[in-house]
C-alpha positions in Angstrom: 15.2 -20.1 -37.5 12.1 -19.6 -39.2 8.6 -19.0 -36.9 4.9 -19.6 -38.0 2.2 -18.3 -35.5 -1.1 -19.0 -35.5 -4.2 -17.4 -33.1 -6.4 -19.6 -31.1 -8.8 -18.6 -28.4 -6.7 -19.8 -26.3 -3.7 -17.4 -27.3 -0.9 -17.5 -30.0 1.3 -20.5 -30.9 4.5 -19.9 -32.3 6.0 -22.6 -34.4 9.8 -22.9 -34.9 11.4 -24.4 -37.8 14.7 -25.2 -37.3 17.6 -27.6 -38.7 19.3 -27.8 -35.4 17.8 -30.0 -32.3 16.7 -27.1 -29.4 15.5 -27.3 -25.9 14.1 -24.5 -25.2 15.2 -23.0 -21.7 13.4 -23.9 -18.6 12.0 -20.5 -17.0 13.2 -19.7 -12.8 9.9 -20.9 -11.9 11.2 -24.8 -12.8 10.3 -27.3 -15.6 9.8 -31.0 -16.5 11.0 -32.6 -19.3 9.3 -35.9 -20.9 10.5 -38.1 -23.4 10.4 -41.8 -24.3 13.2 -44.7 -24.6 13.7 -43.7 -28.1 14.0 -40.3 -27.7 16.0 -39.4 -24.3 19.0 -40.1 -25.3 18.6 -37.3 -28.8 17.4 -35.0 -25.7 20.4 -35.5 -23.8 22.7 -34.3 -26.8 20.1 -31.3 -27.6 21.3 -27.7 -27.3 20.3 -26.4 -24.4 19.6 -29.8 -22.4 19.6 -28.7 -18.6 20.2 -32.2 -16.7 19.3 -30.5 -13.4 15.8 -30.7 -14.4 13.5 -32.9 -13.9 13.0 -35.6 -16.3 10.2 -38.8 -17.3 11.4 -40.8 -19.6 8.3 -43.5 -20.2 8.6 -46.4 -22.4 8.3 -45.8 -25.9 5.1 -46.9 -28.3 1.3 -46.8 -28.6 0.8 -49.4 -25.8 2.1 -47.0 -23.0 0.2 -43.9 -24.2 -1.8 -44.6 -20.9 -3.2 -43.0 -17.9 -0.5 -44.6 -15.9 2.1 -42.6 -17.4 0.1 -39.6 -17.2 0.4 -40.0 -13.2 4.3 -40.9 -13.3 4.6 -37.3 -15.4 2.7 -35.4 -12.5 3.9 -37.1 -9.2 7.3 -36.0 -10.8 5.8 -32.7 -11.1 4.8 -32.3 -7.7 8.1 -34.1 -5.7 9.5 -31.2 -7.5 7.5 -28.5 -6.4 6.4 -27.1 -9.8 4.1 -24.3 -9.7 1.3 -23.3 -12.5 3.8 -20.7 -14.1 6.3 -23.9 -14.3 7.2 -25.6 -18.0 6.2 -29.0 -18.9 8.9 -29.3 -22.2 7.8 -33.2 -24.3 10.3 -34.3 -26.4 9.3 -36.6 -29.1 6.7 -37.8 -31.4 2.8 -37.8 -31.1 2.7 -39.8 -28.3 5.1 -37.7 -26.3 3.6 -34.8 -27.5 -0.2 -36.1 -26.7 0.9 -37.1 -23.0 3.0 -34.4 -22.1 0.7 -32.4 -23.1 -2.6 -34.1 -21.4 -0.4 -33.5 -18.0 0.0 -29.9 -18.9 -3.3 -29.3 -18.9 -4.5 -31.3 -15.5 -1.5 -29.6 -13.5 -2.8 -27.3 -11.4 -5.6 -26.7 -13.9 -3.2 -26.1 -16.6 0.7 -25.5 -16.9 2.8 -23.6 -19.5 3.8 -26.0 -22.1 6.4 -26.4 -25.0 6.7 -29.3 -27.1 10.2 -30.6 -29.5 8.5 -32.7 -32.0 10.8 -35.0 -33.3 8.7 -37.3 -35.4 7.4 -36.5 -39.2 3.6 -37.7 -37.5 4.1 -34.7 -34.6 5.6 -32.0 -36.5 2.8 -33.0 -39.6 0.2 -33.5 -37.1 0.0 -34.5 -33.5 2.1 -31.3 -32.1 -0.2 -28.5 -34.0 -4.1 -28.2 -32.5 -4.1 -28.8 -29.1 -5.3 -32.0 -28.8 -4.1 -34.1 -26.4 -4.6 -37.5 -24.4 -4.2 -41.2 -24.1 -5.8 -44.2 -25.2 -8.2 -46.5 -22.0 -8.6 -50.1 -22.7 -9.1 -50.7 -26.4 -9.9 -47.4 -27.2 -7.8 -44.8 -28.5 -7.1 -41.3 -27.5 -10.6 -41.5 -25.7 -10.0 -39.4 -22.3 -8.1 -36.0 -23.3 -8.6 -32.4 -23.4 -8.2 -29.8 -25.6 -4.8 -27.9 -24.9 -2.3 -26.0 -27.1 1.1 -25.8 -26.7 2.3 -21.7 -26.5 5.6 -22.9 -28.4 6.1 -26.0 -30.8 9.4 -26.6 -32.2 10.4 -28.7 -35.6 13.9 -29.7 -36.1 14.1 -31.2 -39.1 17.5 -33.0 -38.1 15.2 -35.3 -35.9 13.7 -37.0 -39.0 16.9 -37.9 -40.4 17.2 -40.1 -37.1 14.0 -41.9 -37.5 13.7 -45.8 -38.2 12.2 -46.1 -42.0 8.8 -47.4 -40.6 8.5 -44.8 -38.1 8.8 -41.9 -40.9 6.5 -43.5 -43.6 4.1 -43.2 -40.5 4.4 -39.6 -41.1 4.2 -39.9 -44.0 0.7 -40.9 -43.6 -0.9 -38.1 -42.1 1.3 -35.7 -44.7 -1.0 -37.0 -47.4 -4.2 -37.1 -45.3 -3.3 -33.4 -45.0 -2.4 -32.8 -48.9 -5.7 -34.6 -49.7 -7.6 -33.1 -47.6 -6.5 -29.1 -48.2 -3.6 -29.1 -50.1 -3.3 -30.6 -53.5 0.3 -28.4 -54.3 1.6 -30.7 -51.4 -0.1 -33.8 -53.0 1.6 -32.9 -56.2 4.7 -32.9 -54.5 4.4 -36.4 -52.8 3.3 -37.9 -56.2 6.4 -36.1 -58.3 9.1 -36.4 -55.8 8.8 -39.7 -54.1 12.3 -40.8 -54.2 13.3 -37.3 -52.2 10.8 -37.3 -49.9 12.1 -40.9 -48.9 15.6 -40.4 -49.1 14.7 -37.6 -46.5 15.8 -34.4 -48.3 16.1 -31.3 -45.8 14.8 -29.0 -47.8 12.0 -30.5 -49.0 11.0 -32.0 -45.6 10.9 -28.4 -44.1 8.6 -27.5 -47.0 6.2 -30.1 -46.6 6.2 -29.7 -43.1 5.6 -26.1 -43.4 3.2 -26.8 -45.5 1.1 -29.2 -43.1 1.6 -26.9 -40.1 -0.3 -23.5 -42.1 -3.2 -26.0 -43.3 -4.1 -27.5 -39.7 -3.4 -24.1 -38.4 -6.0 -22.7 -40.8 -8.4 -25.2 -39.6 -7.7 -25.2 -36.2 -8.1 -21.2 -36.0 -11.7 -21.5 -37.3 -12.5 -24.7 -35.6 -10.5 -25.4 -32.1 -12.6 -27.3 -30.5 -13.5 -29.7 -33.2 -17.1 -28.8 -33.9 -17.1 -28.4 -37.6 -14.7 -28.1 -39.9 -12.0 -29.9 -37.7 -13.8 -33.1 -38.3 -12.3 -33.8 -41.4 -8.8 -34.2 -40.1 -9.7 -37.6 -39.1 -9.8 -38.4 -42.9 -9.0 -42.0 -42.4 -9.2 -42.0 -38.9 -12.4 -43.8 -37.8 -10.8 -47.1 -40.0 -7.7 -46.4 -38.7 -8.5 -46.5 -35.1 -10.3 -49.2 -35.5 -7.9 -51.1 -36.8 -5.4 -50.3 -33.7 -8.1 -51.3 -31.1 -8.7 -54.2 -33.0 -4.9 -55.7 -33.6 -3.9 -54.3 -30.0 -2.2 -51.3 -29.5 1.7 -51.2 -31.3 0.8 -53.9 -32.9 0.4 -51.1 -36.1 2.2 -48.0 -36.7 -0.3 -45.3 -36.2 0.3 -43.8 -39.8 0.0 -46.9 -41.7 -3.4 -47.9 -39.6 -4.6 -44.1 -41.4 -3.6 -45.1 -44.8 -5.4 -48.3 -44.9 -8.4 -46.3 -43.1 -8.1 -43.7 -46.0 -8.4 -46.4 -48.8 -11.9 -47.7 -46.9 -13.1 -44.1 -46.9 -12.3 -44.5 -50.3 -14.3 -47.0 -51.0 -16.7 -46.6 -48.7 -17.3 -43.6 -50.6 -17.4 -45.0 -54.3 -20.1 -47.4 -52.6 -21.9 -44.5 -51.4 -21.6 -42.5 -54.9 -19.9 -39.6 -53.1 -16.3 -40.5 -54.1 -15.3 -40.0 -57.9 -13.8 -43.2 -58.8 -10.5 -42.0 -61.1 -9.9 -40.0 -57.6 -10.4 -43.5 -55.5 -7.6 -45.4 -58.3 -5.1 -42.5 -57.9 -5.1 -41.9 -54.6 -5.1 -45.9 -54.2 -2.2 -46.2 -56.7 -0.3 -43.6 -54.3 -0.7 -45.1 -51.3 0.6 -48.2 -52.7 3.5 -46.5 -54.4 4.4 -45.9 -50.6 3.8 -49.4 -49.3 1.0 -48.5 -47.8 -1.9 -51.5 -47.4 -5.3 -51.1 -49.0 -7.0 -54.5 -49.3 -9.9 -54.6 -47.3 -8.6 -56.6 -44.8 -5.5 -55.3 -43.4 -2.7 -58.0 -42.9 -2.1 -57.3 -39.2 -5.3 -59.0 -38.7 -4.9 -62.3 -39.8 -2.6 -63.9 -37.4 -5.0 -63.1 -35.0 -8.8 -63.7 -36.0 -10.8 -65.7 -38.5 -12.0 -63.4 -41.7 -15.2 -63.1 -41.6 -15.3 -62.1 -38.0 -13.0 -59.1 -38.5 -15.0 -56.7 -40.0 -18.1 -57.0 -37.4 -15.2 -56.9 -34.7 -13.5 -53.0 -36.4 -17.5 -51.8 -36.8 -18.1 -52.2 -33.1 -14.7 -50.6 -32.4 -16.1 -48.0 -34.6 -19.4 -47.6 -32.2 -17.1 -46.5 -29.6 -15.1 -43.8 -31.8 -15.0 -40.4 -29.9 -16.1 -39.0 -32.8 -19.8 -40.5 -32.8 -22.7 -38.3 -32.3 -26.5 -39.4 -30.6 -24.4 -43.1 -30.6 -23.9 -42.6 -34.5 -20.5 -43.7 -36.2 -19.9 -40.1 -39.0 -17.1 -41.1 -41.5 -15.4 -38.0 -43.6 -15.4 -39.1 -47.1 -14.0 -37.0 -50.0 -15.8 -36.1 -53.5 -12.6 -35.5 -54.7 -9.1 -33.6 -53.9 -10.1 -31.1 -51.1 -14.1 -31.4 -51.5 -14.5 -33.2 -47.8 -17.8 -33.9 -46.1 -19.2 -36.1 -42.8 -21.7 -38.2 -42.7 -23.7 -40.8 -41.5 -23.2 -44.4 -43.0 -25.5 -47.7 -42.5 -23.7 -50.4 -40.9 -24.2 -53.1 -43.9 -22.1 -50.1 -46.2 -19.4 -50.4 -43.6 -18.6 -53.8 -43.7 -19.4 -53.9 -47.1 -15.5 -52.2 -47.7 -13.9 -54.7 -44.9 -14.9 -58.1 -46.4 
């Protein structure tokens, strides 16, 4: 086992790299675990799986990340008489992890917590920062609260039981990660392709490692999202946009980021922030992946006329969580790990969705 902590002001995190799939032990005070259809049966067969305790097993995908199953996860809390010192354990990927986490922190004003990430988007991503929550209507992840895990585990065996379309999710937010403050890590996506997606063990430890230290970094300086923090949703104001818009599971989470990453692309070259060459490489990666980058993204079409798809993503965009004084920020990149935020006119916008 190898561990990675971090400092926050909330307290340490410890991350645990592991090959094996762990449960970590549930403490006399009592514990909850939560999982999803997909996972609870790989948490049944886990190491240290206590079926005495308490479990939620919610339906798996995008659509239930809701505030429904945030109440199911604490009325099973409180039939079982947990207490604030008592361990809420989610087993999963980034929607488990989001959830299970969001109850943690509205139990009794905040319960220890633990989270098995079993998907590449959770262990790259979702797990590591503390942010949790669930999507309201047609917007996503827009009622949550800030609230690190103490202890986050990462068994890479769990990615070698993940459907194809589910890992090249993670995939996703791997290279929004190498982009944004790691260009070893985007060296190694563009040289060793064929491994990464023939799901090589050791390299899939190392580029997870590698994700976990950056966010760390960043989430060290800037916890609460004020800054620095901010350019973590490289891709994400699009990307959003694009899963309010087709309906939620209607688009893997990961490949709604890499479409949003080639807008912010070229939303940048339109802008004259965003070096061109950079904009055709990164664009020739993210289609080397499989990865969509037309401007309008092929989810769409079954579902609305062209031309009224981009005004209908824009004013998803005016509800983004990430708007300040009611005004949409994209990040955009210069280049490789030269990131800012700013303000965009609408006509620029939907200039890059037509």
């Amino acid at each position: 086992m190898d561990t990675f902590t971090f400092t926050l002001q909330t307290g340490t995190v410890d991350v645990l790299f592991t090959r094996s799939i762990t449960i970590p032990a549930v403490p006399p005070s009592g514990g909850i675990y939560v999982a999803d259809s997909n996972t609870v049966e790989l948490l049944k067969t886990a190491e240290g799986f206590d079926p005495s305790v308490p479990l939620v097993v919610v339906p798996a995908g995008e659509e239930h990340k809701t505030l429904a199953n945030i109440e199911l996860i604490l009325e099973k809390a409180i039939e079982s008489a947990l207490a604030r010192d008592s361990l809420f354990i989610g087993f999963g990927g980034g929607v488990i992890t989001d959830m299970t986490a969001f109850a943690a922190s509205l139990y009794m004003r905040g319960a220890k917590l633990e989270l098995v990430a079993t998907s590449l988007l959770a262990m790259a991503d979702a797990a590591v920062g503390g942010k949790t929550g669930v999507d309201f209507k047609k917007y996503k992840n827009c009622i949550g609260s800030f609230y690190p895990a103490q202890r986050i585990h990462m068994p890479i065996e769990a990615l070698l039981t993940l459907p194809k379309n589910e890992y090249r999710s993670g995939l996703a937010e791997v290279l929004k990660t190498a982009l944004l403050y790691a260009p070893k890590l985007y060296q190694i996506m563009c040289d060793k392709k064929e491994e990464i997606l023939n799901r090589d063990p050791e390299l899939l430890t190392e580029i997870v490692k590698r994700c976990v230290q950056a966010k760390a970094r960043v989430v060290e300086r800037d916890l609460y999202e004020k800054g620095e923090r901010m350019y973590l949703n490289l891709g994400h104001t699009f990307g959003h946009a694009l899963e309010s818009v087709a309906g939620f599971g209607a688009i893997a989470h990961g490949d709604a980021v890499a479409w949003g990453i080639s807008r912010a692309l070229e939303l940048g070259c339109r802008l004259h922030i965003t070096d061109s060459d950079y904009r055709n490489e990164v664009i020739t990666v993210l289609s080397e992946y499989g990865w969509e980058t037309t401007a309008i993204h092929s989810v769409l079409h079954s579902t609305m006329k062209a031309d009224q798809i981009p005004v209908a993503l824009l004013h998803a965009m005016k509800n983004d969580k990430k708007k300040r004084d009611g005004v949409v920020r994209f990040v955009l990149q210069r280049e490789i790990n030269s990131t800012l935020v700013t303000e965009v006119p609408d006509e620029e916008v939907l200039a890059v969705l037509r």
